[in-house]
C-alpha positions in Angstrom: 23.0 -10.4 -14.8 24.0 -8.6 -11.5 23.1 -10.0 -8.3 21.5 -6.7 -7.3 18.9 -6.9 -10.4 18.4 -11.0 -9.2 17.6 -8.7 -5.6 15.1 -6.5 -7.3 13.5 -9.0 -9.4 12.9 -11.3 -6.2 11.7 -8.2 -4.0 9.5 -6.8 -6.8 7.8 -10.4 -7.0 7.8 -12.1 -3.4 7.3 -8.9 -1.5 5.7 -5.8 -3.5 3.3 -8.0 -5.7 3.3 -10.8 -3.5 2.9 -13.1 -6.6 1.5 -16.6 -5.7 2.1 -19.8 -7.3 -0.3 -20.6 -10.3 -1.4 -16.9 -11.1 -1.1 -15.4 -14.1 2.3 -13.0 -14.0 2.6 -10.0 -16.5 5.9 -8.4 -16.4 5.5 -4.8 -18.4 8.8 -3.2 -19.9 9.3 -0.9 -22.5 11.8 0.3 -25.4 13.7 2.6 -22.5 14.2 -0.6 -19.7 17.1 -2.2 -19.2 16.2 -5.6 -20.5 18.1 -7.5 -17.3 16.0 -5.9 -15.0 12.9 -7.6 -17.0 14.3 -10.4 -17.5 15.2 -10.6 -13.8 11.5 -10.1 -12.5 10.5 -12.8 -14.8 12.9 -15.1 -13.6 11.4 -14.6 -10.1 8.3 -14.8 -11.1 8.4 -18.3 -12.7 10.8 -19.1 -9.2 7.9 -18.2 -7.6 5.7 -20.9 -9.5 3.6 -18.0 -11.5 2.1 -18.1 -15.3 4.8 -15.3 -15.9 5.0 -13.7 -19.8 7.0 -10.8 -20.7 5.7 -8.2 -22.7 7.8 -5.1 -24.3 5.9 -2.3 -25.1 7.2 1.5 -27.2 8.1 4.3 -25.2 4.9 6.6 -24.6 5.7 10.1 -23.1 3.9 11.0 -19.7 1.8 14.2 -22.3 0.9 11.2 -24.8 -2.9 10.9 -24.3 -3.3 7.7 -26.8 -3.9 4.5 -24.9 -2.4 1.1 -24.8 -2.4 -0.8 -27.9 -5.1 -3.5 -28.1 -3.1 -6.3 -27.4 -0.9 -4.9 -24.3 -4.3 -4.0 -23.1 -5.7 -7.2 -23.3 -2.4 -8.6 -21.6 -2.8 -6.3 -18.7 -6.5 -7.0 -18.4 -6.2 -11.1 -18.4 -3.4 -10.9 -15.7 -3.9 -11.3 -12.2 -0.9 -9.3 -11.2 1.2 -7.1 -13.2 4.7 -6.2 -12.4 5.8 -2.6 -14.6 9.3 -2.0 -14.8 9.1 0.8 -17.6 8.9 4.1 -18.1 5.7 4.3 -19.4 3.0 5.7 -17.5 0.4 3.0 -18.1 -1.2 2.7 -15.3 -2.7 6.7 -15.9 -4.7 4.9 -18.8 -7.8 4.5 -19.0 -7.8 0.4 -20.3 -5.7 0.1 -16.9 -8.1 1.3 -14.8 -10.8 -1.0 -15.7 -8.4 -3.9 -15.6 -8.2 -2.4 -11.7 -11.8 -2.7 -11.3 -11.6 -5.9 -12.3 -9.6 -7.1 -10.0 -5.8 -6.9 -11.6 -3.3 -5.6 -9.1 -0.2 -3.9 -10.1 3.2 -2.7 -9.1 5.8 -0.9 -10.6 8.9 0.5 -10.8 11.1 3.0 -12.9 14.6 2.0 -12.7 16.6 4.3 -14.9 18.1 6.7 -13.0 17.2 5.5 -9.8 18.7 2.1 -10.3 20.6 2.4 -6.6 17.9 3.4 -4.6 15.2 0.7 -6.2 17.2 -1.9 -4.1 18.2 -0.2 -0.8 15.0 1.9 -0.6 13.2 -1.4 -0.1 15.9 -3.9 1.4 18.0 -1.4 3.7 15.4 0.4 5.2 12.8 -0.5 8.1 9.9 -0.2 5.6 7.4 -1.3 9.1 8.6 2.1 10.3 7.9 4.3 6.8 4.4 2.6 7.1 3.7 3.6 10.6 5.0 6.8 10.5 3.2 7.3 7.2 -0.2 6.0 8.9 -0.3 8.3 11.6 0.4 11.5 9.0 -2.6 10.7 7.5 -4.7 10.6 10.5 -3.4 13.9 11.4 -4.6 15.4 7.4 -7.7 14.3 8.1 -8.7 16.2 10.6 -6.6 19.4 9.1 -8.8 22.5 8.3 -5.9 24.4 7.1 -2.8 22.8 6.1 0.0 25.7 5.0 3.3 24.8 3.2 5.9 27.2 3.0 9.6 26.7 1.7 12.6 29.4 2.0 12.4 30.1 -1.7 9.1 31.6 -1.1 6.1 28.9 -1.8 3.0 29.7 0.3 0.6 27.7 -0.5 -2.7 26.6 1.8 -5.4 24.4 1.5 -8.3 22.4 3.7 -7.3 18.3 3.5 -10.5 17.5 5.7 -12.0 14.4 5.2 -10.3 13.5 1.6 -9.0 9.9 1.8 -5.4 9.1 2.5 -2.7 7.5 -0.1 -0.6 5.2 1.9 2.2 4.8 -0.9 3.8 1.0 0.2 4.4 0.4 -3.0 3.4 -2.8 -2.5 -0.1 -4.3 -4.5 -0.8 -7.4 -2.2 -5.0 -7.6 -2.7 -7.2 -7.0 -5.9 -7.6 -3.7 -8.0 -4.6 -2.1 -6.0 -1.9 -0.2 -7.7 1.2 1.5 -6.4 4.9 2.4 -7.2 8.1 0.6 -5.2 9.9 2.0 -3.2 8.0 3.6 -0.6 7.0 5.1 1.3 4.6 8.2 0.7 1.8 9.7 1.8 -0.6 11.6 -0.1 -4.3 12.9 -0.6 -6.4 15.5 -2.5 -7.0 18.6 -1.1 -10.0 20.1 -1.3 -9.7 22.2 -4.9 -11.5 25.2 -4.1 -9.2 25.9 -1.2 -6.0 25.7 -3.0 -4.5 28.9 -3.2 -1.1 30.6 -3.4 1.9 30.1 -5.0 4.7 26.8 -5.2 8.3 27.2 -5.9 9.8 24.4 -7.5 13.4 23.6 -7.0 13.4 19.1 -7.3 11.9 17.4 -10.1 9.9 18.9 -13.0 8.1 17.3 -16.1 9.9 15.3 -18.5 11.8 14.1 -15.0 14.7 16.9 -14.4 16.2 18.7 -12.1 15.3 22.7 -12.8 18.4 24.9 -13.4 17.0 27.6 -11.4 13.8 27.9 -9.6 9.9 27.9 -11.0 6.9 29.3 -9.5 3.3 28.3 -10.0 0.7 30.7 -9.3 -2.2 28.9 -8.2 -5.9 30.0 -7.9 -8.6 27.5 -6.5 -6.6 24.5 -7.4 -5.0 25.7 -11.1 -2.1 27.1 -12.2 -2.8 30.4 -13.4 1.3 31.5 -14.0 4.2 30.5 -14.5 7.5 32.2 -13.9 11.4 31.3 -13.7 12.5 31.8 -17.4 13.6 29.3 -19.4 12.8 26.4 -17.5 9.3 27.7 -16.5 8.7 28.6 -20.2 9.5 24.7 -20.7 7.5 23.7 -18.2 4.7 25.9 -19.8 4.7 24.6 -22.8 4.8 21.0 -21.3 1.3 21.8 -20.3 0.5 22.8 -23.3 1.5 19.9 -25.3 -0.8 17.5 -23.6 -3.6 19.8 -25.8 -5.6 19.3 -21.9 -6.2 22.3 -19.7 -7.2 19.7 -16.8 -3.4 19.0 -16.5 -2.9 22.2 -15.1 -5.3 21.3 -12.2 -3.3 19.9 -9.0 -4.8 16.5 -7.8 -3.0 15.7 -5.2 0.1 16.8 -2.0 2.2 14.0 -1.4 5.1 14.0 1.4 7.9 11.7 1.1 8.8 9.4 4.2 12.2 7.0 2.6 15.5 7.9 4.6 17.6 6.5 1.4 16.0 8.7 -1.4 18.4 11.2 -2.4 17.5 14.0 -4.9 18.7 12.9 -8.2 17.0 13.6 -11.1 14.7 10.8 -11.3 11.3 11.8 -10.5 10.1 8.9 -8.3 13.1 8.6 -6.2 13.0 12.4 -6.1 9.1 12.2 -4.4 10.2 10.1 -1.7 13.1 11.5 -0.3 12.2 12.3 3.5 10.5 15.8 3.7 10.1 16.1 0.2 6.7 17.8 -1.0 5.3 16.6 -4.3 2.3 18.4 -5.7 0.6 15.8 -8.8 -1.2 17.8 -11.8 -3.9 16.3 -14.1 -5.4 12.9 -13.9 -6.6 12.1 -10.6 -7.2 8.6 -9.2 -10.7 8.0 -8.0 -9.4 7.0 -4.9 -8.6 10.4 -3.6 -11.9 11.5 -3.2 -11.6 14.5 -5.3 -13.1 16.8 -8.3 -11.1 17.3 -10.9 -12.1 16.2 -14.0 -10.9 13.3 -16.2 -7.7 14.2 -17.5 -5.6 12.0 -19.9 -2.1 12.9 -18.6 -0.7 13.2 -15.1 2.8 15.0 -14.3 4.4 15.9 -10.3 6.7 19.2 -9.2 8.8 18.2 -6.2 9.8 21.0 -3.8 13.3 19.4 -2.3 12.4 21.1 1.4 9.5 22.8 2.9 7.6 23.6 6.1 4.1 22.2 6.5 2.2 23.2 9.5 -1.5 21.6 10.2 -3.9 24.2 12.0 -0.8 25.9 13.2 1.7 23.2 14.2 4.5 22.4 12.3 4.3 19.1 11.7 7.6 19.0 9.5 10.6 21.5 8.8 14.0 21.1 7.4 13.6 17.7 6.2 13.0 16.6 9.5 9.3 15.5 10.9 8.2 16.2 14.2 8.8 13.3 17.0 6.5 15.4 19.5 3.9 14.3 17.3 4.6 10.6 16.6 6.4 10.6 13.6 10.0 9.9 14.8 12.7 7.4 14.1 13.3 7.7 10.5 16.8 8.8 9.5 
């Protein structure tokens, strides 16, 4: 086993879960995770003095709206922390979401195809910083009546983010019933749907985790997608809507900016999110933490625009991949 993995498995553990001696450790994988980088989070966790089991679980695509088998559900449930390291989108279920209202906290990780930056976006990077930085975003959103974001291959898109709770993305699940994703940071909330209007371009990441080979645009209409258009890979991504048989997927649920100075565009959809200045707009299931209104939805998929402008009530808060000190929001490069 690589010392790097030994890195991850302590990080994921000590710092992201904050696992404490004596509780009851679930370490999630599934039929696509490297089985080192499991084995290595358990390892930590039973260094740690935790109850830690390992449980390997099938492959379920993100447009797969069956839940959990019975008994990873009742693993996930009579855990006190879980630790995912799988592709798997389990936490979008609805079994995991009461096992977050009970009390379970989780934190996860993908690590195929972002297997560099799951170490160095935590370890080599002033994560204090990301946080602060990310903080003071969201008190600017808050108080946004019209937040416009623009990018030079034509998305213009607005919307109001007034009053709609903030997403601090840590990645880090220290206190009950909260989940998140490592690395960090991000920062995220729901717009307000009606006001969502315009169009999206998509040049990073689109569903099944890819990088487009040319452009796709998303015509949106109070907070749905309405179009599509970019050939072939917009007809794919069409019909990836489709296949989830749930015409809520096509409603967006939430704008999320990435804040992590080692994120590089690659491919792989969460490292993708957080590069800095990197726009992801989420479709389908929303958490009820956001505040919003769309309805329940089974299946939950993100578009990442790799640059774009965003300007609150008329001031550019970000541009080029590069965030505006004047406001607050330097030091992160």
């Amino acid at each position: 086993m690589s010392s790097d993995w030994k890195d991850l498995g302590d990080i994921a553990v000590r710092r992201m879960a904050a696992v404490k001696p004596g509780e009851n450790l679930l370490i999630l994988a599934d039929t696509e995770t490297d089985p080192d980088v499991a084995q290595a989070c358990f390892d930590a966790g039973i260094d740690a003095g935790a109850r830690a089991s390992l449980l390997v679980i099938p492959f379920m695509e993100p447009t797969d709206p069956s839940e959990l088998d019975g008994a990873t559900i009742g693993a996930i449930a009579g855990s006190d922390v879980v630790i995912g390291v799988c592709e798997t989108m389990f936490t979008e279920k609805e079994s995991t979401e009461r096992a977050l209202e009970s009390g379970v906290r989780i934190a996860s990780t993908n690590v195929k195809g972002m297997e560099k930056f799951v170490i160095e976006g935590v370890r080599d990077v002033d994560y204090d910083l990301m946080i602060e930085v990310g903080t003071r975003i969201g008190a600017l959103w808050q108080n946004t009546a019209r937040c416009r974001v623009t990018s030079p291959l034509g998305t213009d898109l607005t919307f109001d983010v007034r009053g709609r709770p903030i997403d601090l993305g840590t990645g880090m699940a220290t206190e009950p019933g909260q989940a998140d994703f490592f690395p960090g940071v991000s920062v995220a909330n729901a717009p307000i749907e009606s006001t969502i209007q315009g169009t999206i371009v998509v040049d990073g990441n689109i569903p099944p985790g890819r990088l487009p080979a040319a452009p796709v645009t998303l015509y949106m209409k109070d907070g749905v997608i309405v179009d599509f258009e970019g050939g072939e890979d917009a007809d794919a991504l069409r019909a990836y809507f489709a296949a989830s048989g749930d015409p809520i997927a096509t409603h967006l649920c939430h704008f999320t900016l990435g804040l992590n100075p080692r994120a590089r565009t690659s491919g792989s959809v969460h490292q993708d999110e957080h590069v800095l200045g990197a726009v992801t707009f989420g479709f389908g299931s929303q958490s009820p933490a956001f505040g919003g209104t769309v309805p329940p939805c089974n299946v939950h998929c993100d578009v990442v625009l790799t640059t774009a402008k965003i300007e609150c009530d008329g001031v550019v808060m970000l541009e080029d991949n590069r965030l505006n000190e004047d406001l607050g929001f330097g030091g992160l490069s």
